[in-house]
N, C-alpha and C positions, 0 to 999 in steps of 0.2 A: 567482569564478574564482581557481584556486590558481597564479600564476604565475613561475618560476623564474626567479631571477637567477643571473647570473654570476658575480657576485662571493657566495664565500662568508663574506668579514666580515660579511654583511647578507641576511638571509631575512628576506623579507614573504610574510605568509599571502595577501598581493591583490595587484593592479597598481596601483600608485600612483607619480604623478611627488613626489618630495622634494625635488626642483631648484628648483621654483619656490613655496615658500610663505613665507607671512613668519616673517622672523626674530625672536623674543621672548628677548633674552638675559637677561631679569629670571627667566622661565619657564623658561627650560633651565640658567639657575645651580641653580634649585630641583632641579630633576632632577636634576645634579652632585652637588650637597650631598648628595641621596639612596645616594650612590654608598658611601656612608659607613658604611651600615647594610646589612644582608641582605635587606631588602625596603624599597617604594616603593607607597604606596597611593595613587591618583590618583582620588577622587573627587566627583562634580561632575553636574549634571541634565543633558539633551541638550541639544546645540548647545554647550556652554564651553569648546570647541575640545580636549579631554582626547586625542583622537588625532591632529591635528594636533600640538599639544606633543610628544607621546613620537614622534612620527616626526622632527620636529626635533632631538629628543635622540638617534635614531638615526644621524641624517647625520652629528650633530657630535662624536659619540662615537668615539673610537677601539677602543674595547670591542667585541667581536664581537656581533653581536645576531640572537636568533631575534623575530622577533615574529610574534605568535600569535592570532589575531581568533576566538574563539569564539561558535557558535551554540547551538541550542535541540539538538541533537543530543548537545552535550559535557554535557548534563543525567546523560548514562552515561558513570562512569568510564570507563571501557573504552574506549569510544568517543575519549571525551578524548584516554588515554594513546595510542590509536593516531595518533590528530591530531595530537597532539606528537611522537610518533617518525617520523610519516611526513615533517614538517619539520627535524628531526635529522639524518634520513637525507641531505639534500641538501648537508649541511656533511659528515658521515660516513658514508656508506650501510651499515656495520658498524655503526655504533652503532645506527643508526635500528632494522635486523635484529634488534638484542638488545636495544632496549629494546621491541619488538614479542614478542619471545619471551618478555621477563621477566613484562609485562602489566603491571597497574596497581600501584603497590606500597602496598596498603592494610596488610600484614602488618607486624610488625616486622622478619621476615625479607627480605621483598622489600624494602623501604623501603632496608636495608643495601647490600643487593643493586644497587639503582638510585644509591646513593651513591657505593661502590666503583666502580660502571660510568662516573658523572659524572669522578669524581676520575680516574680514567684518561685521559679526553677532554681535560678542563680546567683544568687545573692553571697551566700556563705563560703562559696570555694571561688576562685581564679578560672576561668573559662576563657579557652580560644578556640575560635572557629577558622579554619582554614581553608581557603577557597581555591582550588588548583584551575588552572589552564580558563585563566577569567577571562583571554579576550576569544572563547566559544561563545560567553553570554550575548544576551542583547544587551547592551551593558545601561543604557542611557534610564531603563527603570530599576535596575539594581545598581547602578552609581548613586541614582536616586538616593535610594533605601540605606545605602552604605554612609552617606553623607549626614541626612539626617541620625543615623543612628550612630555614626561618628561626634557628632555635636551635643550630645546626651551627656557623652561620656561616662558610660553605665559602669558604674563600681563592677569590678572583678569581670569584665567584657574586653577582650582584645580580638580584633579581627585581621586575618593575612590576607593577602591576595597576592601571586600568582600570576604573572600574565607573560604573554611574549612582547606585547604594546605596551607602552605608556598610556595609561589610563588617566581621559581629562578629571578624574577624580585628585588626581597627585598633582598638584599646583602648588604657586607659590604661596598660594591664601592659607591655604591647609596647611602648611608646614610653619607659619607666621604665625596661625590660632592656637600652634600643639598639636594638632588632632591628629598630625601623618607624620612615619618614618621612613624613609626610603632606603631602599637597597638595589642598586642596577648591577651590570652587568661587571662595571670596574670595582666591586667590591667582591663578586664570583671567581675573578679570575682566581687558575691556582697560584700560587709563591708556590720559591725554590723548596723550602720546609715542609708545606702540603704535596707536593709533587714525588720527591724523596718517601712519604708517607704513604702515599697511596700506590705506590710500585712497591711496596713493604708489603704492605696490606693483601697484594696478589702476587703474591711472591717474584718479584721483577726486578731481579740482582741486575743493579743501575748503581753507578760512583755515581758522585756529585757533578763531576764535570758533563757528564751524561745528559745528568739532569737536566742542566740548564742548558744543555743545546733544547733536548724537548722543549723546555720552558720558552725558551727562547723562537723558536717553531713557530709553536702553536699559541702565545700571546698570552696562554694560562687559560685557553678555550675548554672547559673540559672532556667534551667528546672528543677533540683533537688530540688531548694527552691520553683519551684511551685509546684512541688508535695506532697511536705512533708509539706508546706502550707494548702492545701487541706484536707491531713489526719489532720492536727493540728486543721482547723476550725470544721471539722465534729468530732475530738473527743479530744478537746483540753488535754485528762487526759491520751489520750494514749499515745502508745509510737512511737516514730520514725521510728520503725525499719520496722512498720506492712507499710512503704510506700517504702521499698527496693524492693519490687515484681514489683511494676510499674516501678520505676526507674533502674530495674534490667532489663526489656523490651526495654526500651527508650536506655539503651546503646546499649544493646544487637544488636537492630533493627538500629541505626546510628551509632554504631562507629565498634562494633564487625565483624559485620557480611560481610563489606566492605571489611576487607582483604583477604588475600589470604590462603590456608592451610599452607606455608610453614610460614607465619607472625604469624596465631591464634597458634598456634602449639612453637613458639618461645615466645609469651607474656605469654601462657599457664604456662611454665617453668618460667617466671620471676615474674609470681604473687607470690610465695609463700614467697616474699623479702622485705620487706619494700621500704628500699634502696640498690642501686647496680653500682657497677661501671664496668668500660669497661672489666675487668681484669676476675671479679666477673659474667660476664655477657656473659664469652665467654666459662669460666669453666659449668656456670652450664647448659648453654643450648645446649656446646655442636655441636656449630654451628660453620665452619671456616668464616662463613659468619656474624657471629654478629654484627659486627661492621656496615657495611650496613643494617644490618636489624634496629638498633637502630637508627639509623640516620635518612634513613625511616619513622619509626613511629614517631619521633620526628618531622619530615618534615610535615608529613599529620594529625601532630595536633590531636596525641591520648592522651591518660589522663596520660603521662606522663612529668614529667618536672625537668629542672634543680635543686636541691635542692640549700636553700639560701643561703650556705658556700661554692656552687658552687664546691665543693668534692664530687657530687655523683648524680644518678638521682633517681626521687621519681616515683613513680605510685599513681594515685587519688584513695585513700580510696574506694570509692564505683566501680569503672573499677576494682579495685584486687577482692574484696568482688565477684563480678560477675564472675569474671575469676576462682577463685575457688571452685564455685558452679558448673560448668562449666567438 
């Protein structure tokens, strides 16, 4: 549901309270710092709180912000740019008008066109546009459009994005020019600090020792610290473990069940390893295609990650646990 607010320093594409969620100031410096650069790549697998964060960066920012949640619908330009103007419209019902008129600006002419139009609007105050759940787009003409209008580097223009993939927007070139900040999934995890806060936050009488079992669980997953959250309040004497059934659904259902037979069938073979390298990874699965497969699932932000001697890659404790249940 598309619902309007009052205040127009602040357009959200949904109804959401931002009043009450927790506060991550280690998370929202990162966001800040981003402020620096013409874009802001936030990306991260489901649950790693990625909308949570940027909506905290939206409360605490004094930058005007559109933020923008796209579906399977913005797959069409067109579509998109009218989504986008029809949210424009609510801070300027003129602008929203012409950038409806202008249409999509795939052209170099329109592109112009929509830049002159910006620069009229925004010039005097800080603006950021917020882009949620990017890898719904068709992304390859709004990577476009984000690239060049990355490269401008439009005074008081910062844009986020949002995705569960690594978007071929976020390269090396782009972070060598200035133009991109990146934020994944190892900078989402919760710490012992945040963890301790957000059982605070929902009243969830946890010591410290507590904690860091949780922490220690769930890797700093955040859907997994709320689940196991949950069991902790309702039985703080239990154990951990009786909250892997839920959390064993939640991957299952987001991150699992996305891929393809020839991927689940390849991580199938690599859960029973702790760590594995390229070498290790092409012996046991067996695949001449490994190496694209790995790369793949590292790209679309599955629970696996570079280990921190950078010698190998890990899989997330509770993704194997599932996998060999499986």
């Amino acid at each position: 549901m598309r619902v309007k607010k009052k205040s127009k320093n602040r357009i959200f594409d949904f109804n959401i309270d931002i009043e009450n969620m927790l506060e991550r100031p280690r998370v929202n410096q990162l966001f800040m710092n981003g402020l620096a650069h013409p874009l802001t790549v936030v990306h991260a697998p489901a649950g790693y709180g990625k909308t949570t964060a940027a909506l905290q960066f939206a409360k605490n920012t004094k930058a005007q912000v559109v933020y923008m949640c796209l579906n399977e619908l913005d797959q069409n330009p067109q579509y998109f740019w009218e989504h986008l103007s029809a949210l424009y419209a609510r801070i300027f019902p003129l602008l929203g008008a012409r950038m409806t008129q202008l249409g999509f600006p795939g052209s170099s002419g329109l592109f112009m066109q929509f830049i002159d139009l910006f620069q009229e609007y925004f010039t005097k105050k800080q603006h950021v546009l917020i882009i949620d759940d990017f890898h719904m787009a068709g992304r390859a003409n709004l990577e476009e459009l984000l690239l060049k209008t990355a490269s401008l580097r439009l005074k008081g223009l910062h844009i986020i994005i949002l995705s569960r993939v690594l978007p071929s927007i976020c390269n090396v070139d782009m972070k060598l020019k200035g133009l991109l900040a990146e934020i994944n999934k190892e900078h989402l995890r919760f710490d012992l600090p945040e963890l301790l806060a957000y059982c605070k936050l929902y009243d969830i009488q946890i010591g410290e020792a507590d904690a860091q079992k949780i922490n220690q669980f769930t890797e700093g997953w955040a859907s997994a610290v709320y689940v196991s959250s949950l069991y902790f309040r309702q039985n703080p004497d239990g154990l951990l473990h009786m909250a892997i059934l839920d959390i064993n659904r939640l991957i299952e259902n987001t991150v699992y069940k996305g891929y393809d037979p020839e991927i689940r069938e390849f991580l199938l073979k690599l859960s029973i390893l702790d760590r594995f390298d390229m070498e290790i990874c092409a012996y046991l699965t067996g695949s001449k295609n490994s190496y694209n497969l790995l790369v793949r699932v590292l790209n679309e932000n599955s629970f696996i990650k570079i280990s921190e001697d950078k010698q190998c890659f890990e899989m997330h404790r509770l993704f194997r646990d599932l996998l060999t249940l499986l």
